[in-house]
C-alpha positions as CSV (number, residue, x, y, z in Angstrom):
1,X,-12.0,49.7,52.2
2,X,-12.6,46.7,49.7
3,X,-12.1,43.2,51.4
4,X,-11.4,39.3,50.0
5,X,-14.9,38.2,49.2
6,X,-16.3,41.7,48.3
7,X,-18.3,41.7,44.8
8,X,-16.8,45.2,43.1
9,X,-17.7,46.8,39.8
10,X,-14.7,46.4,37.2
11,X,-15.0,49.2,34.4
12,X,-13.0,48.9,31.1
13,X,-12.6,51.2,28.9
14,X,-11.0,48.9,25.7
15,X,-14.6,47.5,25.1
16,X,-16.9,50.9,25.5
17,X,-16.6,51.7,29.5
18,X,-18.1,48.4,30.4
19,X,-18.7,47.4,34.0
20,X,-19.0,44.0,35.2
21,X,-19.4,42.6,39.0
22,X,-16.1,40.5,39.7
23,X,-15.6,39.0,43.4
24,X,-12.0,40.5,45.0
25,X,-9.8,36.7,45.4
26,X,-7.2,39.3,47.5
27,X,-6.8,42.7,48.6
28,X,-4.1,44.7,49.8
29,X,-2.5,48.0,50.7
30,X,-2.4,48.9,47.1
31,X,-3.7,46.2,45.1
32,X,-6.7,43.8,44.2
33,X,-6.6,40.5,42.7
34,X,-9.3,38.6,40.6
35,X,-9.8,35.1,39.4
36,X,-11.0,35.6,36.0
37,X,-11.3,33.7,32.9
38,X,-8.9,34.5,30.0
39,X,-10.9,32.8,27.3
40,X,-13.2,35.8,27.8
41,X,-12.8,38.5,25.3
42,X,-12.4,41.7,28.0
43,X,-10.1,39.7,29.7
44,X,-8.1,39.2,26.1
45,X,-8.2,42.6,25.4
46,X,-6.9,43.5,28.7
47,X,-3.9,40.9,28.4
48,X,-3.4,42.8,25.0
49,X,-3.4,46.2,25.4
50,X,0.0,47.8,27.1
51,X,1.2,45.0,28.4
52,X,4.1,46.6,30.2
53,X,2.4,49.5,31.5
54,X,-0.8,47.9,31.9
55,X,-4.7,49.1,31.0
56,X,-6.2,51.8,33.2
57,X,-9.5,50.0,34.7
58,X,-11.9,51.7,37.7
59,X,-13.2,49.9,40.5
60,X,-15.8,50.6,42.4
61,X,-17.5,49.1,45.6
62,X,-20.7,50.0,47.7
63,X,-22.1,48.9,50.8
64,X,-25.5,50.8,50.9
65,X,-26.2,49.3,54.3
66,X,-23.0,51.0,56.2
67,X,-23.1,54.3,53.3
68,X,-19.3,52.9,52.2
69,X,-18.6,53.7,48.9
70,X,-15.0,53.2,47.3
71,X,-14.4,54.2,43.6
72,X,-10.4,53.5,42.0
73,X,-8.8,54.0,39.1
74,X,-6.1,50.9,38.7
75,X,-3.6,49.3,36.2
76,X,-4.8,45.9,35.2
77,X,-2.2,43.0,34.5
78,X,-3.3,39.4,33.0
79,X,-1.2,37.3,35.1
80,X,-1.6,33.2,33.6
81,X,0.8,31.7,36.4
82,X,-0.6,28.5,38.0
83,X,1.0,28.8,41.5
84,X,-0.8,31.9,41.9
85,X,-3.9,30.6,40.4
86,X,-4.0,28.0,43.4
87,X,-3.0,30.2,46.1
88,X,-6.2,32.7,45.5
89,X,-8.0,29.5,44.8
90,X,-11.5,29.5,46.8
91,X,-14.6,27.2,47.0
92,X,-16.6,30.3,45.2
93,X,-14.1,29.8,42.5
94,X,-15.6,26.3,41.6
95,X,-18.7,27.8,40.4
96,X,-17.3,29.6,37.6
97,X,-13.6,27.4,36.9
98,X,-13.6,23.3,36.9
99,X,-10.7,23.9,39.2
100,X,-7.6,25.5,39.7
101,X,-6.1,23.6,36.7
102,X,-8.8,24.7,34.3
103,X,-6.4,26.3,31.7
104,X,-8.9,29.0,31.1
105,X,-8.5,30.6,35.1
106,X,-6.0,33.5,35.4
107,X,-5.3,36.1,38.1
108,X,-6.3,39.8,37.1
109,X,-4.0,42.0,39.1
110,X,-5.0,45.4,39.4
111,X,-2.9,48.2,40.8
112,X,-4.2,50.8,42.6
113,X,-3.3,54.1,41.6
114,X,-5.9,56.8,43.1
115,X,-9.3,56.8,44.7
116,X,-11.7,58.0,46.7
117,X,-13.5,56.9,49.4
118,X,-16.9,58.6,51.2
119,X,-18.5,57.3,54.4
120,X,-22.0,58.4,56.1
121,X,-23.7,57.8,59.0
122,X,-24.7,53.6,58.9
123,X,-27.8,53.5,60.3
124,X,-31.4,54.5,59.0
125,X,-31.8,56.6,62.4
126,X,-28.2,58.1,61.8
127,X,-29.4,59.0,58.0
128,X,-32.6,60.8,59.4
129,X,-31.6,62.7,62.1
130,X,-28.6,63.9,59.5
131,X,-31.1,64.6,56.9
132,X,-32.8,66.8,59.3
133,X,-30.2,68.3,60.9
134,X,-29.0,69.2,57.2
135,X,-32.7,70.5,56.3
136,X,-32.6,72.5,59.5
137,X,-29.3,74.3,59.5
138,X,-28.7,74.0,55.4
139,X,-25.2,72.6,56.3
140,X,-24.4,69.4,54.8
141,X,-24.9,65.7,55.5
142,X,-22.7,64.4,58.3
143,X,-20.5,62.1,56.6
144,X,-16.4,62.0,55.6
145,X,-14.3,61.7,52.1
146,X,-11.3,61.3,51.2
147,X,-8.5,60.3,48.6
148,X,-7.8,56.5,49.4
149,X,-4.1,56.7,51.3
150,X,-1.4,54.9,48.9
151,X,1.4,57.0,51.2
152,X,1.8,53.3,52.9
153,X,2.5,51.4,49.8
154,X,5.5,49.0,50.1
155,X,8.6,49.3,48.0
């Protein structure tokens, strides 16, 4: 649903339900992972606030174009280890970080804990002939939904 390279919406709630656009460095079954900086103050807050347990955030993600729309609510982690720094290292990471030794770049790890997901037709002639066949026989869109799947998640 949300791939490496993907620009998502990352929602706090410590600072007011802010959202800010953060590029995924990896996904996987059950997680996301973000190069951010930890000189920032969300970022500080985030390292802060329940360490242990972690700080609920939401994610989001849409791809207007295909009608793909994700939306998650996660357990954040500030994660300041340098091995893991250069392993989600990119070339898109150079225009925000002087490198992968800046001190300032850490890993945001974000557990997934429940979402949604919705899906519609991906085309513009798909979107019309579901509009009118909705107009026509008052029954909804075509499209799908559903709870994102964390049944798979590894032990």
């Amino acid at each position: 649903l949300v791939s490496e390279g993907d620009v998502v919406m990352l929602t706090t709630a410590a600072d007011g339900m802010l959202s800010r656009p953060i590029t995924v460095a990896e996904a996987g079954e059950d997680h996301l992972a973000f190069l951010v900086s930890g000189a920032t103050a969300w970022v500080q807050t985030l390292a802060e606030a329940l360490p242990e347990a972690g700080a609920v955030v939401g994610v989001t993600f849409a791809d207007p174009g295909r009608t793909n729309y994700v939306s998650l609510r996660a357990r954040a982690h500030v994660n300041g280890d340098r091995s893991r720094v250069e392993r989600l290292w990119t070339p898109l990471a150079q225009a925000f970080f002087s490198g992968p030794e800046d001190p300032d770049v850490c890993v945001l790890e974000v557990q997934v804990e429940a979402g949604e997901w919705w899906d519609g037709p991906s085309t513009g002639v798909g979107r019309l002939v579901a509009l009118a066949a909705s107009a026509l026989t008052g029954k909804d869109m075509v499209g799908d939904s559903g709870d994102v799947d964390l049944t798979q998640r590894s032990a």
